[in-house]
N, CA, C and O of each residue as an XYZ file, in Angstrom:
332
protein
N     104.830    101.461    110.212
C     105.289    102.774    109.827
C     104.193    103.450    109.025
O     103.621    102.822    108.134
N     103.898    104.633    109.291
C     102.786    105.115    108.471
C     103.738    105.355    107.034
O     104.912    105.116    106.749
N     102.562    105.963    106.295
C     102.481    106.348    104.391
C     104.098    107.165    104.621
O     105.201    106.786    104.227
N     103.735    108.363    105.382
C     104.529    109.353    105.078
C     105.899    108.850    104.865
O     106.584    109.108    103.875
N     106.393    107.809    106.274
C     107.532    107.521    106.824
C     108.077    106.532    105.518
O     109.215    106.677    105.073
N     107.485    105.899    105.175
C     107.394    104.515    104.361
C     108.165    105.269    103.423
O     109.366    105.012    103.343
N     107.580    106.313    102.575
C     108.055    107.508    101.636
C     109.817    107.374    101.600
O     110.681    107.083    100.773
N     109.747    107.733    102.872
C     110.998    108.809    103.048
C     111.743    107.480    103.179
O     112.904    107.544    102.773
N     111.359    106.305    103.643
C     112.770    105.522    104.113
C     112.086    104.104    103.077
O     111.720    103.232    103.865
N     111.999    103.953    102.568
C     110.949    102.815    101.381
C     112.466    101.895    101.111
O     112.339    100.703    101.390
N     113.667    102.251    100.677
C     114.507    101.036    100.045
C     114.923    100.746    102.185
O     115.091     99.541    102.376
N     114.995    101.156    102.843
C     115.143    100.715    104.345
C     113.677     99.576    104.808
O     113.841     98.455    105.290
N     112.531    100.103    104.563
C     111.505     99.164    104.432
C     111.573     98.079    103.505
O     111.421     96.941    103.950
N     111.820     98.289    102.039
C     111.925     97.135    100.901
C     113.114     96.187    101.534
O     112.754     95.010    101.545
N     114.704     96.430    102.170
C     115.521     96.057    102.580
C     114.928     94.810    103.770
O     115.270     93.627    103.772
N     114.212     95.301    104.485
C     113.676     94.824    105.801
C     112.567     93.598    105.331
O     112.543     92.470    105.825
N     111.655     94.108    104.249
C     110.976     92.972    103.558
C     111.797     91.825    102.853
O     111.529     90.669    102.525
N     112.815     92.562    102.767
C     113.292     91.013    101.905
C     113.830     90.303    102.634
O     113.712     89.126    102.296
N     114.623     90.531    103.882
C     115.035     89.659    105.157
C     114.271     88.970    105.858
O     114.682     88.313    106.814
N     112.720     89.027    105.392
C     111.909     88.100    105.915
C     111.304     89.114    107.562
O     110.664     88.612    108.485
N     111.675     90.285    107.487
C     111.163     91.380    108.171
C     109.684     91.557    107.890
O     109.440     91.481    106.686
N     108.520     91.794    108.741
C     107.032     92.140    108.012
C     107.127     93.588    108.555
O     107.438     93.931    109.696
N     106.813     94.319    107.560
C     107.126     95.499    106.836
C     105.476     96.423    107.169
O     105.058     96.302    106.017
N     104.727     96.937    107.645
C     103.534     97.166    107.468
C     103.495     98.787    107.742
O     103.790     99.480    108.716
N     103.065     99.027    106.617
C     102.368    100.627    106.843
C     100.971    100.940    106.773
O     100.035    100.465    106.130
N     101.100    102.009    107.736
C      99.663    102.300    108.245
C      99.267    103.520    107.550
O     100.041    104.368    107.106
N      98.084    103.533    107.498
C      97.301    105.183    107.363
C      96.129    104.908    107.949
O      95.293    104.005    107.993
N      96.462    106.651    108.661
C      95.884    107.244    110.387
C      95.872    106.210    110.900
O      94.774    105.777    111.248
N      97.212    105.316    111.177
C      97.244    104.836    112.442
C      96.819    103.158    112.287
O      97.498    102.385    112.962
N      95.784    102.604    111.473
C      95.430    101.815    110.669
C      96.299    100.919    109.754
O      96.757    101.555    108.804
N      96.669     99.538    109.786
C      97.191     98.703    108.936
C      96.501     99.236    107.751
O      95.411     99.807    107.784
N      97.393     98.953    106.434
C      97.392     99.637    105.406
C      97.440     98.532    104.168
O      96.517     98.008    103.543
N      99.023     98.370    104.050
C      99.614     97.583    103.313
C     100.501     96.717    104.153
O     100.674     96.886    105.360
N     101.107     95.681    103.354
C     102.216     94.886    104.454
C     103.338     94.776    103.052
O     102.959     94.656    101.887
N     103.960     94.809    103.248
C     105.379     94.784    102.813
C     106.201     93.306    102.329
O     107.186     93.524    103.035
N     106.399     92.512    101.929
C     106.696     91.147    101.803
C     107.788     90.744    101.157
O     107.969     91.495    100.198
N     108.843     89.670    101.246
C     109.152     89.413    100.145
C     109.185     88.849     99.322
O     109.384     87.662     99.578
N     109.039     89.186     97.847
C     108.688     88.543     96.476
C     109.143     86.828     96.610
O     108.392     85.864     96.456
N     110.673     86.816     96.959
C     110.659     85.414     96.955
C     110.299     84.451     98.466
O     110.595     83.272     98.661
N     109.699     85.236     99.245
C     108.736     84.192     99.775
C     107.585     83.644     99.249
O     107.162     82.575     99.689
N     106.652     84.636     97.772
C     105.895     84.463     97.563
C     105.715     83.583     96.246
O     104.641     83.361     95.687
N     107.191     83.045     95.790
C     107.334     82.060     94.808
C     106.519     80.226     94.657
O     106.280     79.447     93.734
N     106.310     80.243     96.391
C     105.350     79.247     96.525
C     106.458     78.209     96.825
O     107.552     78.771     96.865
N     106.537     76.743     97.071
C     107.025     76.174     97.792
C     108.587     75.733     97.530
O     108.836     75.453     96.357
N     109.546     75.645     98.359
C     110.728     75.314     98.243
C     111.480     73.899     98.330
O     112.257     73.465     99.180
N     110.994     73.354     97.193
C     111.308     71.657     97.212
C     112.326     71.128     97.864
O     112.229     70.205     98.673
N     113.586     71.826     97.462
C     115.389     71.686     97.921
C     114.843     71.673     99.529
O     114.574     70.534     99.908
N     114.702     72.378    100.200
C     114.548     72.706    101.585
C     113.283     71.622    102.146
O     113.337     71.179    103.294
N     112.492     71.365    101.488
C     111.548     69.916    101.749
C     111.942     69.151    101.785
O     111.803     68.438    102.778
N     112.786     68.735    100.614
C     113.554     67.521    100.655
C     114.695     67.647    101.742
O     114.590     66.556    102.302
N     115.583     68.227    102.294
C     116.528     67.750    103.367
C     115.316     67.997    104.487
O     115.645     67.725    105.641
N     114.320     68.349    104.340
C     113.951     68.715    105.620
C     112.859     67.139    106.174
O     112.673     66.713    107.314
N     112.461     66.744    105.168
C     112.127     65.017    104.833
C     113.604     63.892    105.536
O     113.563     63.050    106.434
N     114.846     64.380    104.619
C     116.034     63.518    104.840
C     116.156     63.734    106.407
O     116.464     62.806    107.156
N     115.927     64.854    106.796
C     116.798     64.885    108.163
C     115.674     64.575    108.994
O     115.900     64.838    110.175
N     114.415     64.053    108.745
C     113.606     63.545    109.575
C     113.692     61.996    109.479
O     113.428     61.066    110.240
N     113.906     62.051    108.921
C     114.491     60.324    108.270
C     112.975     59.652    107.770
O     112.651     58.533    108.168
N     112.116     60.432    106.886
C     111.195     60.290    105.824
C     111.511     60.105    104.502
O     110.544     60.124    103.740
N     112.820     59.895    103.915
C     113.311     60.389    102.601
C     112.972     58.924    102.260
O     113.123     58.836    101.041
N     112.567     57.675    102.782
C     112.356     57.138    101.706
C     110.575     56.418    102.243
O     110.375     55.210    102.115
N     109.255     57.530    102.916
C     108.471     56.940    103.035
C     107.368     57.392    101.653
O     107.345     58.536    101.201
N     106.488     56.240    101.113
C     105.613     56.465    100.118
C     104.506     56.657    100.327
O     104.053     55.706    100.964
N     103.673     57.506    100.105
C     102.804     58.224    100.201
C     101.637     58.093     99.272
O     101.368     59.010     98.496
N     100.672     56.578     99.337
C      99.361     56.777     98.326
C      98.272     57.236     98.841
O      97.814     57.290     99.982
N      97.799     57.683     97.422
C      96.526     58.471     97.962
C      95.090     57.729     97.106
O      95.056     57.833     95.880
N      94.134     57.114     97.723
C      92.976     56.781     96.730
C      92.971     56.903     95.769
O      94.138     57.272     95.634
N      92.409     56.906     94.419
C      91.914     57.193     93.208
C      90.680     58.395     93.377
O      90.454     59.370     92.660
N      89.732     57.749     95.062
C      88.414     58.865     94.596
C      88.800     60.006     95.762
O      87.936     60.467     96.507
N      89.916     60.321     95.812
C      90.492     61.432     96.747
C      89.932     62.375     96.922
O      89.414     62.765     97.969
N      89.972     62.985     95.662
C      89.092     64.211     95.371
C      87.672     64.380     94.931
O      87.228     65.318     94.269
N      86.768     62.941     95.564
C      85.864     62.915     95.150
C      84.609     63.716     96.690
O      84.673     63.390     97.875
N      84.027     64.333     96.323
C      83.286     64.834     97.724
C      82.600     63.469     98.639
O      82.530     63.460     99.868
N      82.163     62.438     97.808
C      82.023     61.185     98.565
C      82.754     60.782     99.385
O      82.320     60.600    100.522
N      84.030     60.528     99.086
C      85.348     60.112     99.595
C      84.970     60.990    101.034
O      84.395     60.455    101.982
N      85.428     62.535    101.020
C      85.545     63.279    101.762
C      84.723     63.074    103.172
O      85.220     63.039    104.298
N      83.223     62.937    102.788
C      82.263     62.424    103.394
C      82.192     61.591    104.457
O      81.707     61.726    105.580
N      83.089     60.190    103.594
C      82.913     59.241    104.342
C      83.918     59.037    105.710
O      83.720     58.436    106.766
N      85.610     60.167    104.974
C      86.097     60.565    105.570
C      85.930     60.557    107.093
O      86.383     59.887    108.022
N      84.805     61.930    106.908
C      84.671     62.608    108.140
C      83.421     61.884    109.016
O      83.131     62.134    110.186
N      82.749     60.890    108.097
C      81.357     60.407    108.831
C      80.842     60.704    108.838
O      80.416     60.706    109.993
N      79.741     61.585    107.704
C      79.035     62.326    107.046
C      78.082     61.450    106.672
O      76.912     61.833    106.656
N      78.428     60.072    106.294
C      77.245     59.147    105.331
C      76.702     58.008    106.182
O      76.108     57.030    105.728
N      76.995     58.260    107.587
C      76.831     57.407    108.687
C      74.946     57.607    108.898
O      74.358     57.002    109.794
């Protein structure tokens, strides 16, 4: 929707962003802005990980990770870099 339109109908656009609608206004015709909603942008949703783990039937696998994980060596050897 261009600037103008966005204007005139903005809580119909804000409405549409929060339903998980992507919302984007243009000027001349051109992506502009995009429209979003705030609580998608809260960052990750544990509750919904976790059944989504249970119903894969992962809820009880353990997950270690090295000590030098985050070491760029590690990474390296990873990929076969130090070969």
């Amino acid at each position: 929707m261009s600037i103008r339109e966005a204007k005139a109908r903005f809580a119909e656009a804000a409405a549409a962003a929060a339903r998980g609608e992507r919302v984007v206004v243009t000027k001349h015709g051109r992506p502009f802005v995009e429209l979003i909603s705030a609580q998608n942008a809260s960052g990750m949703d544990f509750e919904k990980a976790a059944i989504v783990r249970c119903d894969l039937g992962l809820d009880g696998v353990a997950v270690s990770v090295p000590e030098n994980f985050d070491d760029a060596a590690f990474s390296r050897m990873v990929l076969g870099l130090d070969a």
